[in-house]
C-alpha positions as CSV (number, residue, x, y, z in Angstrom):
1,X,21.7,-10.8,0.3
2,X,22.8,-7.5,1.4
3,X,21.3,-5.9,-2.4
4,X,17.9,-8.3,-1.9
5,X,17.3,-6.2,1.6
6,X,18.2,-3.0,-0.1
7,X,16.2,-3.0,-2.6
8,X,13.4,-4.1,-0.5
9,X,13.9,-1.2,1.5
10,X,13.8,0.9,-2.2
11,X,10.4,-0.4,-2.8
12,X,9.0,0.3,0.7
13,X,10.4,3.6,0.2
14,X,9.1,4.4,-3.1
15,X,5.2,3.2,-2.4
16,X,5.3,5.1,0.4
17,X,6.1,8.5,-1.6
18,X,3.5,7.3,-4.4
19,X,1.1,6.7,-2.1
20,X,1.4,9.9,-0.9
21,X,1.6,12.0,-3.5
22,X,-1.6,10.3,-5.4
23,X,-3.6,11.1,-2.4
24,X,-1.9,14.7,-1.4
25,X,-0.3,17.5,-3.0
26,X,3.6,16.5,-3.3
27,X,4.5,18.3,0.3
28,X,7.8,18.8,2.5
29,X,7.0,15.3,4.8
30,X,7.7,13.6,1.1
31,X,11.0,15.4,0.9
32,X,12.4,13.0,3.7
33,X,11.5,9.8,1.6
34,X,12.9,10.9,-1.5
35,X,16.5,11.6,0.3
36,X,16.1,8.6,1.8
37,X,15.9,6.6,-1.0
38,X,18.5,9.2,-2.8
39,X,20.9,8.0,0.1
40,X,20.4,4.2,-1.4
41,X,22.3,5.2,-4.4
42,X,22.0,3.6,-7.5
43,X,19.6,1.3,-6.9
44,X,17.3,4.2,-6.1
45,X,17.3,5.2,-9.6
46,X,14.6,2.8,-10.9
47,X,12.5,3.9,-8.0
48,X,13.1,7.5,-8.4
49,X,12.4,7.8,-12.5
50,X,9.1,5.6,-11.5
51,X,7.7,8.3,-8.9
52,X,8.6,11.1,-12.3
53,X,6.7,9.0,-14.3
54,X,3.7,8.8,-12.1
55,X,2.1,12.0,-13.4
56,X,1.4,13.1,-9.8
57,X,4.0,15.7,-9.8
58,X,4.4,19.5,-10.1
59,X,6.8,21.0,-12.1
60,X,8.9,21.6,-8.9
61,X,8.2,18.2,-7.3
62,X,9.7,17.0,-10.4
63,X,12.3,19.0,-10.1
64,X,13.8,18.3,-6.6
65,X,13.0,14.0,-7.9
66,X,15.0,14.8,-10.7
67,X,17.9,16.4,-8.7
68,X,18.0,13.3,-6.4
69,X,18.6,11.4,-9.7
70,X,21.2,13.7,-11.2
71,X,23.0,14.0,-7.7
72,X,23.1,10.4,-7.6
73,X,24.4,9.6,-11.2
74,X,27.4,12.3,-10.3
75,X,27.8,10.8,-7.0
């Protein structure tokens, strides 16, 4: 039960940062959603490497998503 509610809370968290950055420019107010879905570990992962694959990104937008990931897998 306790995976089922995090994982909703993983996809609440990641269509909020795609719906942002498909209507705005990647900006600092999506920094907070990416950590908090970085802080949900590994089952953040599919979430995160969807919002990289969304084409929506900057170079350096990709860069701090992709941290999140490798930060995680060390973690």
């Amino acid at each position: 039960m306790e995976l089922w509610i995090k994982n909703d809370e993983v996809e609440e968290i990641k269509q909020s940062v795609l719906k942002i950055i498909s209507s705005v420019h990647f900006s600092d107010e999506t920094k907070p959603f990416v950590d908090a879905l970085k802080s949900k570990g590994k089952a953040a992962i599919p979430a995160l490497n969807e919002i990289v694959r969304s084409g929506n990104l900057h170079s350096d937008e990709e860069e701090y998503v992709g941290n999140a990931i490798k930060e995680i897998m060390e973690g």
